[in-house]
C-alpha positions as CSV (number, residue, x, y, z in Angstrom):
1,X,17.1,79.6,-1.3
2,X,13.7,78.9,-3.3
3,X,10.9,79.0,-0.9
4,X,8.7,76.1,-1.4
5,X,5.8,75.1,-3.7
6,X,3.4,74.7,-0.6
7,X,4.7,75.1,3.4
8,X,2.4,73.6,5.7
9,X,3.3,74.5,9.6
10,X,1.5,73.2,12.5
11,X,-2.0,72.3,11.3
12,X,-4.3,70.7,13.3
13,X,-7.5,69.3,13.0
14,X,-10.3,68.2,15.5
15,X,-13.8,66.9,15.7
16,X,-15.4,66.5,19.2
17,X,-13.1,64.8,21.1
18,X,-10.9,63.0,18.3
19,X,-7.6,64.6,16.9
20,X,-7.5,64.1,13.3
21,X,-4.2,66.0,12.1
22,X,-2.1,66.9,14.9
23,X,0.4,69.4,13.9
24,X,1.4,68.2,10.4
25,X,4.4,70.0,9.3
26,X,5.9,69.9,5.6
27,X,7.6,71.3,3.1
28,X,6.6,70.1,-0.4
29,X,9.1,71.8,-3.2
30,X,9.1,72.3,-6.3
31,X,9.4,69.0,-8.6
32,X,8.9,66.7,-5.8
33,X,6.8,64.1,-6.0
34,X,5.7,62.1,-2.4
35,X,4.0,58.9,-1.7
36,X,2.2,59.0,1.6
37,X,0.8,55.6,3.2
38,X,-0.7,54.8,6.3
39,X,-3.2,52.8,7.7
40,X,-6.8,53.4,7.1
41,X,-8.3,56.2,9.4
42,X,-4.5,57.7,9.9
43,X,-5.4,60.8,8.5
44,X,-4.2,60.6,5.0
45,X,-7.6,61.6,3.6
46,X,-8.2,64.6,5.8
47,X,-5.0,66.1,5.2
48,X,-5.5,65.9,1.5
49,X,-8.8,67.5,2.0
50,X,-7.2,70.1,4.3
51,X,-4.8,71.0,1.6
52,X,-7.5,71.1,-1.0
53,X,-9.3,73.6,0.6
54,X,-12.4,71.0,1.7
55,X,-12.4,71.4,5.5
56,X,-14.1,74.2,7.3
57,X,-10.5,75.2,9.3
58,X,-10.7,77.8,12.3
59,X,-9.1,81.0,11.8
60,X,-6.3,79.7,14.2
61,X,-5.0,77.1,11.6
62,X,-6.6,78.1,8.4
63,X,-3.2,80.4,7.6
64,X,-1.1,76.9,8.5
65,X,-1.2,76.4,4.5
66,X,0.1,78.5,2.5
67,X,0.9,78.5,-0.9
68,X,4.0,79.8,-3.3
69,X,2.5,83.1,-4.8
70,X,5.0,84.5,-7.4
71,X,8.0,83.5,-5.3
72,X,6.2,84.4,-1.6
73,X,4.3,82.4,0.4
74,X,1.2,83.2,1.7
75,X,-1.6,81.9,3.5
76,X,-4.4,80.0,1.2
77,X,-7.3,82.2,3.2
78,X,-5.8,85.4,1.7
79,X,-5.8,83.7,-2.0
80,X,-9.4,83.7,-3.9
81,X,-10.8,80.1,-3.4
82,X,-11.4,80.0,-7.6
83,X,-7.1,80.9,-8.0
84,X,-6.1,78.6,-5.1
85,X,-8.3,75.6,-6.4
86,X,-7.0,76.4,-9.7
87,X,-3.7,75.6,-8.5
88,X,-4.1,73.0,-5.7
89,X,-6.2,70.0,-7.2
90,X,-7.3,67.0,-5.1
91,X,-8.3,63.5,-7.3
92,X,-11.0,61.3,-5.7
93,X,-11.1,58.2,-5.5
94,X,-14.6,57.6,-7.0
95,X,-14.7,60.2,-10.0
96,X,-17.8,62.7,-10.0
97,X,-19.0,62.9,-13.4
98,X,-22.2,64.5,-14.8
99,X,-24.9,62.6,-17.5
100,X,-23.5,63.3,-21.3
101,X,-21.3,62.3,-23.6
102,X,-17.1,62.5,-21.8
103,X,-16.5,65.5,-24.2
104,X,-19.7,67.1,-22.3
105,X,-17.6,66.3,-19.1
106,X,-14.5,67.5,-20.5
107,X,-16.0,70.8,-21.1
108,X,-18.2,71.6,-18.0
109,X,-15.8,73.2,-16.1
110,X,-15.2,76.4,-18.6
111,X,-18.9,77.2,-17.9
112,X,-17.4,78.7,-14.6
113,X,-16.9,82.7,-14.6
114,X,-13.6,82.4,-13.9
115,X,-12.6,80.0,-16.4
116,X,-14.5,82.0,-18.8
117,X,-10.9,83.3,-20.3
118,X,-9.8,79.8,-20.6
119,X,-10.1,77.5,-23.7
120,X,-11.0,74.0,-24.4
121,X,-8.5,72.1,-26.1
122,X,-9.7,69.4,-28.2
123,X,-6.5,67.9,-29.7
124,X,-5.0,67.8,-26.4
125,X,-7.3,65.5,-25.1
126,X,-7.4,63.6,-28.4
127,X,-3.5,63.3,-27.9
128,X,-3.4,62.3,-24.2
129,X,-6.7,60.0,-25.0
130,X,-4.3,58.2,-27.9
131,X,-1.4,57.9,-25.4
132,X,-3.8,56.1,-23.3
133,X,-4.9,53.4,-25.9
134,X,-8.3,55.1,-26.3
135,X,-9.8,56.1,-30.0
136,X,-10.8,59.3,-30.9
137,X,-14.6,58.2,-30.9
138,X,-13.8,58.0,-27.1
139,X,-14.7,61.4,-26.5
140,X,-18.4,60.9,-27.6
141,X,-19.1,58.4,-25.5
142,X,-22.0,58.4,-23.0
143,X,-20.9,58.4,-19.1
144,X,-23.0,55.6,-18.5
145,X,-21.0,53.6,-20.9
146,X,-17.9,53.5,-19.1
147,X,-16.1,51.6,-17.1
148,X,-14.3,52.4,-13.8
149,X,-11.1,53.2,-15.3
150,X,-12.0,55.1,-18.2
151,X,-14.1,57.2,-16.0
152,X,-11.2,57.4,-13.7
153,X,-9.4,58.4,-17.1
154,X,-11.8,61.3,-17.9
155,X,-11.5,62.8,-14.0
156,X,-7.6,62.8,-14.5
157,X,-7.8,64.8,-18.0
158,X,-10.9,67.3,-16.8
159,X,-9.1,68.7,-14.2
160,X,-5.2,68.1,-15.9
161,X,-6.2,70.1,-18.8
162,X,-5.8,73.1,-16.1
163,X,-2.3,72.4,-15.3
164,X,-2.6,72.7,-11.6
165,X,0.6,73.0,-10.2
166,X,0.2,70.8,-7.0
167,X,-2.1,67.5,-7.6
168,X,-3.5,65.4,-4.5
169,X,-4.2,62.0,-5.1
170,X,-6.8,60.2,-3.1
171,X,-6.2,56.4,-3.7
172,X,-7.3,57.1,-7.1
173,X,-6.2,54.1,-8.5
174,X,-6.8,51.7,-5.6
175,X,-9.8,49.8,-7.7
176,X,-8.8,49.8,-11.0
177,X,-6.9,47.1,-12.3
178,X,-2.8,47.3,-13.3
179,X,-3.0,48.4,-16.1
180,X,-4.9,51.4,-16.0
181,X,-3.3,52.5,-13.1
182,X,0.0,52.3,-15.1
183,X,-1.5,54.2,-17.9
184,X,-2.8,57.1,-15.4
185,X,0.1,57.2,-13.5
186,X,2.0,57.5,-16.9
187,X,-0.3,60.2,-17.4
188,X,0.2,62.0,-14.1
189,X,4.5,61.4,-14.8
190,X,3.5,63.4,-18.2
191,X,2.3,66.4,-16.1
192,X,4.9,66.7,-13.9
193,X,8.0,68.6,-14.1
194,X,10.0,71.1,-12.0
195,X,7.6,73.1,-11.6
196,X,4.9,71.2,-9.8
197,X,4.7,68.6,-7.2
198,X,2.2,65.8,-6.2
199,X,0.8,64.3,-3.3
200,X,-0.3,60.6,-4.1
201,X,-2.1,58.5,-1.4
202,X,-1.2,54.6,-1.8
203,X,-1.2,51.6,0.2
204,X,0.5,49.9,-3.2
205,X,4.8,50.0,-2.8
206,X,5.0,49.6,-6.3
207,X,3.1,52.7,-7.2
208,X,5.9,54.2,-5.3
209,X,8.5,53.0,-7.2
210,X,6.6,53.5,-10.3
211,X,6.3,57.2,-9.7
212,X,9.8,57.6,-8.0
213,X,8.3,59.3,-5.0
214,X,9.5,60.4,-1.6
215,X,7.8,57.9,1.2
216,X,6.1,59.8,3.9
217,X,3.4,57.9,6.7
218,X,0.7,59.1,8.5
219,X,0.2,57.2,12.1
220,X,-3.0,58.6,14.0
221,X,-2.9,61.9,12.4
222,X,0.7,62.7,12.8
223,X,2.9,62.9,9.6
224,X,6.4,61.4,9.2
225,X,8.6,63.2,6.5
């Protein structure tokens, strides 16, 4: 049997006297993609954050995650944080973006050592970009001149041009309108395949239909596969 994609056993999570995860256990396999709701404060957000590698975890559950390494599975504090953030890649809600054009954006992150061996695409942006309804004269645009959802649009392709191969989605479409969600979920569906899987937090049914997702809830921490 194929071990899965990433095998989460038993992590917890507390701050002072408040549980926030309380032994989440999953399996997420290869291909699948999930769709996990919950009411606000249920923990949704802290798991993704967990997964991403965002939260200072004790020793005691930091080896609860681990991640499919060549067919094994092994803990995320025994892979280099640059390799496991490679392949584990959370979305935010509210896109961090630097001052420039979205081409200066696009290409920030191969200034990092060890994406130095890595190189910049320009068609394939120019491709998914056309896909999306956007011009070629997109990708000179100032920041500042965008709106939510095309800088939403720019977040998805900076870190997609990586090809993670497990995406966490933070309600990253929760304030942009229909049809830009539809377009970046079209784009996320584009990514997929059997070899990944996907996370995306909603509080939107159709979202999960749209993606054909597996339903999981969070209730005060604990998750419901």
């Amino acid at each position: 049997m194929t071990a899965p994609l990433l095998s989460v056993n038993q992590l917890s999570y507390r701050v002072v006297d408040r549980t926030l995860l309380d032994d989440v256990t999953f399996d997420l396999n290869y291909g699948q993609k999930v769709a996990l709701v919950g009411r606000s404060g249920s923990g949704k957000s802290v798991l993704l954050q967990a997964l991403a590698d965002l939260l200072p975890l004790n020793d005691g559950t930091a080896d609860s995650i681990k991640l499919n390494t060549n067919g094994k599975l092994t803990p995320f504090n025994q892979i280099s944080p640059p390799d496991y953030r490679s392949a584990v890649a959370l979305f935010h809600q509210t896109p961090s973006l630097s001052d420039g054009t979205v081409l200066d954006n696009l290409t920030a992150p191969f200034g990092f050592k060890y994406r130095q061996n890595k190189k910049f695409d320009k068609n394939w942006h120019l491709q998914k970009l056309a896909t999306l309804g956007k011009h070629d004269n997109f990708i000179n645009q100032s920041i500042h001149e965008l709106s939510g959802g095309e800088r939403q649009i720019v977040s998805f392709l900076r870190t997609l041009q990586f090809n993670p191969t497990v995406a966490l989605f933070d309600e990253t479409t929760s304030a942009l309108d229909d049809e830009t969600a539809n377009l970046l979920m079209r784009l996320v569906l584009d990514w997929h395949d059997n070899h990944k899987a996907l996370i995306w937090v909603t509080h939107t049914p159709s979202e999960q239909r749209a993606l054909g997702a597996d339903l999981w809830r969070m209730e005060n921490g604990v998750l419901a596969v």
